[in-house]
N, C-alpha and C positions, 0 to 999 in steps of 0.2 A: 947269550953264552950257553953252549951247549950242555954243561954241567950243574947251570942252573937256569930250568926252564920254567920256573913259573915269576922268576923276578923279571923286571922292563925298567924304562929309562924311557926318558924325555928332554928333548930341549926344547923352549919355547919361547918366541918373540913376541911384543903386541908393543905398537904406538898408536898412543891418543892426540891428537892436534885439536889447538883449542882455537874457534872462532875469532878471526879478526874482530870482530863484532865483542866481543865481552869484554866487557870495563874497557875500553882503552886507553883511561885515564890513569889504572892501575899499573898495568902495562911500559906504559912510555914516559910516566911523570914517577914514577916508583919503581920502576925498573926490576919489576918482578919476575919476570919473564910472562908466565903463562902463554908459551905457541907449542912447544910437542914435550909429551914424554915418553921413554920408550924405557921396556920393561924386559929382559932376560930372563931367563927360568931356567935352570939345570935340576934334574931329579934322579933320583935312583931306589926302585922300591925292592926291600930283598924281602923274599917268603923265606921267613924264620921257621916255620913250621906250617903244617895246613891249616891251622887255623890262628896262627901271628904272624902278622909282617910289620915292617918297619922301613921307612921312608926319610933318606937326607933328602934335602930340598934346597938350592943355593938361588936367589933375587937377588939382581943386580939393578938399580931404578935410578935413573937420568929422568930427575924429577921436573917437570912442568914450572913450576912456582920454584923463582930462582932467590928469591928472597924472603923470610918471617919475620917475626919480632925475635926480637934479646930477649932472654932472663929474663929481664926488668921490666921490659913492654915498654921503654921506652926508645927503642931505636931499631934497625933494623939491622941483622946479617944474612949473611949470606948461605945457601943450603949445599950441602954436597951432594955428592949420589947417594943411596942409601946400598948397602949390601947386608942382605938377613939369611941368615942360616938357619933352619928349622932341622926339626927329626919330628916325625908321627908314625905312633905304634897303631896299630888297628889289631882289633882281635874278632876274633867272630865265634857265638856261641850260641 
């Protein structure tokens, strides 16, 4: 943005796939998933001043491992996506 030029932005993708080969006992008899996960990233870093900035951050994660434990540790549910929203201040001095 031309009114504000020392702030930037990012988007950023990344998928992990997990080897046929691990556990596949986990896998197909416990129905975990463990085959890909894939991870979004949105950012926006604004220069507050020249020497403070301040960063939203939005993860979006289509998690790998499709199943955990309960509460209780005795059974199993199921996972969602995860969505986390951060902010980081940075200062420099």
């Amino acid at each position: 943005m031309p009114w504000r030029p020392c702030d930037n932005f990012g988007i950023g993708w990344a998928r992990t796939e997990i080897s046929d080969n691990f556990v596949p006992l986990l896998r197909q008899q416990l129905r975990l998933g463990l085959g890909k996960e894939d991870a979004i990233e949105l950012y926006y870093n604004a220069a507050l001043t020249s020497w403070l900035t301040a960063a939203l951050d939005l993860q979006i994660i289509e998690q790998a491992l499709a199943r955990t434990l309960n509460a209780s540790g005795s059974g199993l549910r199921d996972m969602n996506t995860a969505v986390v929203l951060g902010l980081r201040v940075y200062s420099r001095f």
